[in-house]
C-alpha positions as CSV (number, residue, x, y, z in Angstrom):
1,X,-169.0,29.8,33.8
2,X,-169.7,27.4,31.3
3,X,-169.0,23.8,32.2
4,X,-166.6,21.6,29.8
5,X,-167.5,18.9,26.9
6,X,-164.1,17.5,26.2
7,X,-163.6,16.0,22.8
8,X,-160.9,14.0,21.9
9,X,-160.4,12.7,18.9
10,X,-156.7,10.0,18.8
11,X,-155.8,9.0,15.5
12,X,-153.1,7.0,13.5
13,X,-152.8,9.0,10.2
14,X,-154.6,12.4,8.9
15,X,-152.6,11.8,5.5
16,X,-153.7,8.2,4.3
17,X,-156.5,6.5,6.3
18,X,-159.5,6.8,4.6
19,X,-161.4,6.0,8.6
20,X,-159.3,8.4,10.5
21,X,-159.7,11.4,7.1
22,X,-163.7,10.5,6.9
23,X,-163.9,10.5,10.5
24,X,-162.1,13.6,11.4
25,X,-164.3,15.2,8.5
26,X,-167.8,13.8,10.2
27,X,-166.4,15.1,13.8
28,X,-165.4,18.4,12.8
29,X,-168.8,19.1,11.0
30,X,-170.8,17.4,13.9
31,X,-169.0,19.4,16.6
32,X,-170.0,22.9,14.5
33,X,-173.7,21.3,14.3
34,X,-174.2,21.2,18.1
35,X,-172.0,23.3,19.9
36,X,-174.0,26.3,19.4
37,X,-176.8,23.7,21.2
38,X,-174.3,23.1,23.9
39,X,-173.5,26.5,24.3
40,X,-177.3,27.6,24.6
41,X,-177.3,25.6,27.4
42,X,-174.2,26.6,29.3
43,X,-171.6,23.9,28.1
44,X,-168.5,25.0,25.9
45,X,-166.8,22.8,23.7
46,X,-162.9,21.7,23.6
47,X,-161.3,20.0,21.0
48,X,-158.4,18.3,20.3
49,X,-156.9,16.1,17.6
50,X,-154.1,13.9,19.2
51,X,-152.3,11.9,16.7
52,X,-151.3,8.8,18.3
53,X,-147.6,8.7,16.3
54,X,-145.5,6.5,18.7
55,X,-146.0,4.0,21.3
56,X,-145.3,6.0,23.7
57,X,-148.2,8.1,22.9
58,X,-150.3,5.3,22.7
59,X,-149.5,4.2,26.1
60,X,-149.8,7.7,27.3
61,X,-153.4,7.8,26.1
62,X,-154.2,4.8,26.6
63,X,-155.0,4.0,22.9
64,X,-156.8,1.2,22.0
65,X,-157.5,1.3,18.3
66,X,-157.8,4.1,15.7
67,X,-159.5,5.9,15.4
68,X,-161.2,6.9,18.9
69,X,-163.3,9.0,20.1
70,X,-163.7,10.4,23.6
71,X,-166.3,12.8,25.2
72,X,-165.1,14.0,28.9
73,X,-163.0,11.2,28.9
74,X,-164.8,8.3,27.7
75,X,-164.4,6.1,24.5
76,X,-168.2,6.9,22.7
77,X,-167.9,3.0,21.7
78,X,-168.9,0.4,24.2
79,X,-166.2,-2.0,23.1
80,X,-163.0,-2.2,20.2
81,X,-164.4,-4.0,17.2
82,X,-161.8,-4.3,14.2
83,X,-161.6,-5.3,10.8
84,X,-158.7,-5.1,8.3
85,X,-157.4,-1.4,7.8
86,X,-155.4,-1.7,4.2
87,X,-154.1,2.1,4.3
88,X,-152.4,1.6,8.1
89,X,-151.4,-1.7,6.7
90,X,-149.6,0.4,3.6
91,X,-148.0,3.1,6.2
92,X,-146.9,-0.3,8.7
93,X,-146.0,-2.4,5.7
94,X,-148.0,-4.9,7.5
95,X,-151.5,-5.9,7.9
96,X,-153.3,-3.8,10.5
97,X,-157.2,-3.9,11.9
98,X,-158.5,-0.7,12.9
99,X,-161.6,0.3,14.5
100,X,-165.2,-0.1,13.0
101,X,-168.4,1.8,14.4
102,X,-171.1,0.1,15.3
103,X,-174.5,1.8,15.3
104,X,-178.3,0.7,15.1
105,X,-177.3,-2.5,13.9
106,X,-174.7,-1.7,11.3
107,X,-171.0,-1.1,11.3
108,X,-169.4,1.6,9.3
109,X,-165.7,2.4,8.9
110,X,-166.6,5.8,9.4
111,X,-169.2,7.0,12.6
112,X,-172.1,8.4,11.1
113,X,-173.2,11.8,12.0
114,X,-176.1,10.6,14.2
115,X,-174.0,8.8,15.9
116,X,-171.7,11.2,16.6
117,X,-174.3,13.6,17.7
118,X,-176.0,11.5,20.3
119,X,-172.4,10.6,21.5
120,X,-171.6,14.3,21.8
121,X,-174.6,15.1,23.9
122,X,-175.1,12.2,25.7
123,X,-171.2,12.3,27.0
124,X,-171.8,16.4,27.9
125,X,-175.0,15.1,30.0
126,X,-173.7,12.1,32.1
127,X,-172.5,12.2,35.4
128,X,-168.7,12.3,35.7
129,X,-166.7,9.1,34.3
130,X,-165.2,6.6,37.3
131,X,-161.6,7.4,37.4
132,X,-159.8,4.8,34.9
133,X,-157.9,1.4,37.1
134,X,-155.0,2.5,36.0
135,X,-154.5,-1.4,34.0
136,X,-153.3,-1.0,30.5
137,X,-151.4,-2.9,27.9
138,X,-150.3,-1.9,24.1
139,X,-152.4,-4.1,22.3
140,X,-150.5,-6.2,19.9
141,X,-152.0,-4.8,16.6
142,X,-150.5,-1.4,17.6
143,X,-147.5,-3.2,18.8
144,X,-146.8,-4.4,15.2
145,X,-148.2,-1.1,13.5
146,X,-145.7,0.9,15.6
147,X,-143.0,-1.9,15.0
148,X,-143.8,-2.1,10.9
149,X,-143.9,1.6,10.7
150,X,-140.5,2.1,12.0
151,X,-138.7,-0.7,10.3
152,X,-141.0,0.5,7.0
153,X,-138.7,3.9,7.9
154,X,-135.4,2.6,8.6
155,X,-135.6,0.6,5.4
156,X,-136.6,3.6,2.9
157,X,-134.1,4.6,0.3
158,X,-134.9,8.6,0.3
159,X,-134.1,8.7,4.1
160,X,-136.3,11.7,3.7
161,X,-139.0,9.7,5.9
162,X,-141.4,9.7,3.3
163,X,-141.4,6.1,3.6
């Protein structure tokens, strides 16, 4: 039986981020790269897209900033680093910082493929992740992405929720 590699990839927006679009895009292709690798060694792959559309689903997750990405349960970035996101800011209507890779000494709004790789195969290799405290708390820039998205809604003329 062939043991698991989880992939997660939580997002904001497929339709309008340019970091969630480009980074789906580099994932997808990265995954096909090495899962026949992965397979050769007795690991299959698993992958789901989760857009993170509410709150709710944020806290469910435990989100943290978009876009992430998680092998067998863990976030492939050490820490959240941010800058400003304008196309979440255009869907919330207000300004928004999303997440920013940070990888051999540069940071790229999108992951590059290296990076993704050794994520990919270094996640399917470790030991089991620690169970998670259970501590977790809506950080305030997805607080007032969630809040200007909604209000962005209620306030659109079409009420077609296009908006």
């Amino acid at each position: 039986m062939a043991k698991p590699v989880e992939i997660d990839y939580l997002y904001l927006d497929l339709d309008t981020c340019d970091r969630c679009i480009g980074t789906d895009q580099a994932l997808e292709e990265v995954i096909n790269q090495v899962a026949p690798a992965l397979a050769l060694a007795g690991y299959a792959v698993a992958y789901r897209k989760i857009e993170i559309s509410t709150a709710q689903l944020a806290a469910e997750y435990r989100f943290l900033s978009s876009p992430t990405i998680r092998v067998n349960g863990q976030d492939i970035c050490g820490a959240v680093k941010e800058t400003d996101c304008a196309c979440c800011g255009g869907i919330s209507g207000t300004p928004v910082d999303c997440r920013v890779f940070e990888y051999e000494g540069e940071t790229y709004e999108t992951p590059p493929k290296a990076m993704l790789a050794e994520a990919i195969l270094r996640g399917a290799f470790a030991p089991a992740p620690m169970p998670d405290s259970g501590c977790y708390a809506l950080p305030e820039n997805l607080k007032t992405f969630f809040r200007g998205k909604a209000e962005k809604r209620a306030a659109c003329s079409c009420k077609s929720g296009c908006c």
